[in-house]
N, C-alpha and C positions, 0 to 999 in steps of 0.2 A: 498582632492581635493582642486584645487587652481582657485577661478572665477577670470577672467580675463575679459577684454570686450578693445572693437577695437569701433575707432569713424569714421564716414564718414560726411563729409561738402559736401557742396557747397562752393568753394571759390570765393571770389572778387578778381581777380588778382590784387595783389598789394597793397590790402587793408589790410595792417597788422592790425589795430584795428579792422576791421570788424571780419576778422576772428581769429584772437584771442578771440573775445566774441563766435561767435560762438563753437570755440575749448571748452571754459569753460563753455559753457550751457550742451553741449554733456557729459565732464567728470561729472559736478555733476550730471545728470542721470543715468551716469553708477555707479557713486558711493551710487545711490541710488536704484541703483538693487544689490547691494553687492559687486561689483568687487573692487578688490583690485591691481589689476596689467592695467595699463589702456594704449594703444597705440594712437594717434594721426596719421594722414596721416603723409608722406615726405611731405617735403615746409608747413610744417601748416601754417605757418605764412604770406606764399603769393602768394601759387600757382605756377603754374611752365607751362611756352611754351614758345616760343622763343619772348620774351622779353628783350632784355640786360640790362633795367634799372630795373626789379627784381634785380639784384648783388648790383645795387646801393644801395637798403634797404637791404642788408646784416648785421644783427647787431652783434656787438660782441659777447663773452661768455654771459658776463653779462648783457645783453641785454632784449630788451621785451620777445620775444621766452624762453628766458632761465626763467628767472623771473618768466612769466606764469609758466612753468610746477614747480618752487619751489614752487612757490605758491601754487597751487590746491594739491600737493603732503600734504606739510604741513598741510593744512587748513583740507586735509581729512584723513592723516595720511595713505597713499597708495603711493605704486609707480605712477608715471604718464613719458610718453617718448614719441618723439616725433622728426623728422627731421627738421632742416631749414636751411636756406644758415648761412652762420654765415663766418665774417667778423675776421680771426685771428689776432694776433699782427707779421706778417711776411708780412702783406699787403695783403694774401691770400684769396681767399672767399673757403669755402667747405661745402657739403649738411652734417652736422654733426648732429646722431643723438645722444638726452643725453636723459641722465634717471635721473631723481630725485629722493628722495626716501622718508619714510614718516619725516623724519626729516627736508626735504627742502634743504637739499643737495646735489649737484653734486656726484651720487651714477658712473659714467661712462660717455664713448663716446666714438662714432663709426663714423667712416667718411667714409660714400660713395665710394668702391675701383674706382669704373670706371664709371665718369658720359655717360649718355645715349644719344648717337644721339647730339639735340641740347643744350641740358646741357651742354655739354661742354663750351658754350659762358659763361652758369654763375657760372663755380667754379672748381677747378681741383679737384682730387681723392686723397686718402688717405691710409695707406697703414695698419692701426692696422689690428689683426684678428676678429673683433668684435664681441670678449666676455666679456661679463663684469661680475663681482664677485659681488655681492650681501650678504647681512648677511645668506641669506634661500638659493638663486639660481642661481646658471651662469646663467644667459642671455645670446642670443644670439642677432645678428640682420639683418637684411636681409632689403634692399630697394629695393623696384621695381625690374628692371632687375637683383640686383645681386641676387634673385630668381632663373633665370635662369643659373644660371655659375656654374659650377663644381665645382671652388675653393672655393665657397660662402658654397657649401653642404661638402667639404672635408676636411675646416677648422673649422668647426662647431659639423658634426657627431661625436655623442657617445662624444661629450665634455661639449652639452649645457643641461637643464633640460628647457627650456620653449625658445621660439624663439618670438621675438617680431618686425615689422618693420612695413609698411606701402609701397605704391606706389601715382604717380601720371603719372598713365600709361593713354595716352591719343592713343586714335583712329587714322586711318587711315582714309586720305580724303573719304569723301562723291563724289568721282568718280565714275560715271559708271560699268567702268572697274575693278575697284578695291571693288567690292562686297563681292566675294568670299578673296580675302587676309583681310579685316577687319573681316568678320565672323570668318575666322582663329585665327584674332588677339584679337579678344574681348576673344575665348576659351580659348585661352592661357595667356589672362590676368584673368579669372573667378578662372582655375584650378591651375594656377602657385603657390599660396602659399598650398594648399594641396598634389601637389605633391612634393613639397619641402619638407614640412613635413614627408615624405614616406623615402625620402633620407637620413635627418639630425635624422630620429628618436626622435624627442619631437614635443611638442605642438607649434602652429602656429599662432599666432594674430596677423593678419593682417588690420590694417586699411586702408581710401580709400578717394577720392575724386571723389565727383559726379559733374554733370552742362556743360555747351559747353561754348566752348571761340574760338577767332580770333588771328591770329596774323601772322606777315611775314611768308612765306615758306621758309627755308634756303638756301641761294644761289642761287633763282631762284626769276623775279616778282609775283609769285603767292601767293595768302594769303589762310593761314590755316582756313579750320574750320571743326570745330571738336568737340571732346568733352571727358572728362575721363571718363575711362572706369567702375569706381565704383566697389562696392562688396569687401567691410569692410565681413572678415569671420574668422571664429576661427576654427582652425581643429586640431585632434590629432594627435597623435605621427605615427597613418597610413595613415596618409589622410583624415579621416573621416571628412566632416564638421559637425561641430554640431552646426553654428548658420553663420546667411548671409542676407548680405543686397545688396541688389543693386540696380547700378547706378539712375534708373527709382524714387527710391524711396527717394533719397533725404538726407539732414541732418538726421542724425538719429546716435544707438551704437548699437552692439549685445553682447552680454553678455551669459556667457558659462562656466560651471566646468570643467576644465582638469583636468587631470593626472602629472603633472609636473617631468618629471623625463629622463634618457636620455637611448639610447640604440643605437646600431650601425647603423639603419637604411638600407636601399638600398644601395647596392656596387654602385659605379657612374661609367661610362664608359670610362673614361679617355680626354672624348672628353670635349670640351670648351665649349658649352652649354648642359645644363641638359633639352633641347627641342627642336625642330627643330622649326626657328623662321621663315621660307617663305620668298621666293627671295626678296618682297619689303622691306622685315624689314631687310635683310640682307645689298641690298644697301643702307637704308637711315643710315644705320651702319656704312657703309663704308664710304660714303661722308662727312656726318652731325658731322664724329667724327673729322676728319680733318679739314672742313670748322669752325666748332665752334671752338677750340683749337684756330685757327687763331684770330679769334675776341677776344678771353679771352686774348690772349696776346698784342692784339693790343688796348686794354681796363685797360689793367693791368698796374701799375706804371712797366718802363724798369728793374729796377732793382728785382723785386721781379718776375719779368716773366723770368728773367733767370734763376733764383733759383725755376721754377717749375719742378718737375719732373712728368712727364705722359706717360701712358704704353697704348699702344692697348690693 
């Protein structure tokens, strides 16, 4: 058996030293329940809503985000991984996540295929299959939406022995109207990494960010507020969860034995998501992927904006 453990924050938009400490209170309790494999949220290091000056603290490789997870890897002799925007030498920004290993070295890296909605303002997509080889185990990785996508479970199944990512899936406004499509959307951010795990066939540690935050509504005068959706959980190779925390409940880790090993999982359908994601999340899809792209390039030095390449 391999204990694994996933971390849930509160984050301070922006506040990379805030949460960075918080990131490294979380891993040394999970390293202090045993886990040896440890996941942080995506953006650990500053949070994520449509803010355009997050990309501005995008730090390089070697940067704080990176440094933290060599560190705490080192220091406890464990993997530790995690997502942040991370600033390339192409002038680029991308949500990239790395894994350290217990030596404090860059063990891997995964880049985000397709930022979400208004992600797009802070960072383009990337195109590895994100697996990464280990001394013991392929790793896999999964952020947030690429949960949802076919290609995420078809490049992955019967290839990974332990799946590791995080989200920073935030809610639908506090509308009226829009009651019933957040109750939808909170379900499908709670269940997304278990049924993932159903598809890809291994284990799932999933970390999470909790807390409500404010910011522009994209393209329109309205301001967000909201808040992520939480539920850090670890599930096995069927789905099963066997440890869960959520949003309600704050910084905190869950900590869990897998089974680390891979097998073919659920056939997938062929179709582009692996869930049916409800008419408003399908427009805010549509607009918010085009409308941000627009800003990231109009934000981005001209020449390194030509040399992006970005897929729907």
């Amino acid at each position: 058996m391999t204990r694994v453990a996933a971390v849930q924050i509160n984050a301070d938009l922006g506040n990379v030293d805030y949460n960075l400490e918080a990131c490294e209170r979380q891993v040394d309790r999970a390293v202090a329940d045993g886990a040896e494999w440890i996941t942080l949220p995506e953006f650990f290091s500053t949070g994520v809503a449509y803010k355009t000056e997050l990309r501005q603290q995008a730090a390089p490789l070697s940067g704080a985000p990176g440094t933290l997870l060599a560190s705490l890897a080192r220091r406890h002799g464990v993997h530790v991984g995690g997502s942040a925007l991370v600033r390339d030498d192409d002038g680029h920004v991308r949500n990239a996540f790395l894994l350290a290993g217990p030596d404090g070295e860059l063990v891997g890296r995964h880049d985000k295929d397709l930022p979400t909605m208004w992600e797009n303002a802070l960072y383009i997509g990337g195109t590895d299959p994100g697996r990464i080889e280990t001394e013991s185990l392929t790793v896999g990785v999964a952020l947030c939406w690429e949960l949802l996508r076919t290609q995420t479970a078809d490049r992955l199944a019967n290839q990974v022995d332990l799946v590791l990512g995080g989200s920073g899936w935030w809610s639908i406004p506090r509308w009226p109207f829009m009651a019933g499509a957040e109750a939808r959307n909170a379900r499908r951010a709670t269940t997304a990494p278990a049924v993932f795990a159903e598809y890809v066939g291994a284990p799932v540690v999933h970390a999470a960010h909790a807390g409500e935050f404010t910011c522009d509504f994209p393209a329109t005068p309205f301001t967000y507020r909201g808040y992520c959706e939480g539920g850090a959980q670890i599930c096995d190779a069927t789905g099963k969860v066997l440890a869960f925390r959520g949003r309600d409940e704050g910084d905190g880790v869950v900590v869990a034995d897998v089974e680390a090993g891979r097998s073919p999982g659920r056939p997938t359908s062929g179709q582009f998501w692996l869930q049916r994601r409800g008419r408003i999340a399908a427009l805010a899809w549509a607009y918010q992927n085009v409308h941000g792209r627009r800003v990231y390039n109009r934000l981005t030095d001209p020449a390194a904006a030509r040399s992006a390449v970005v897929s729907e």
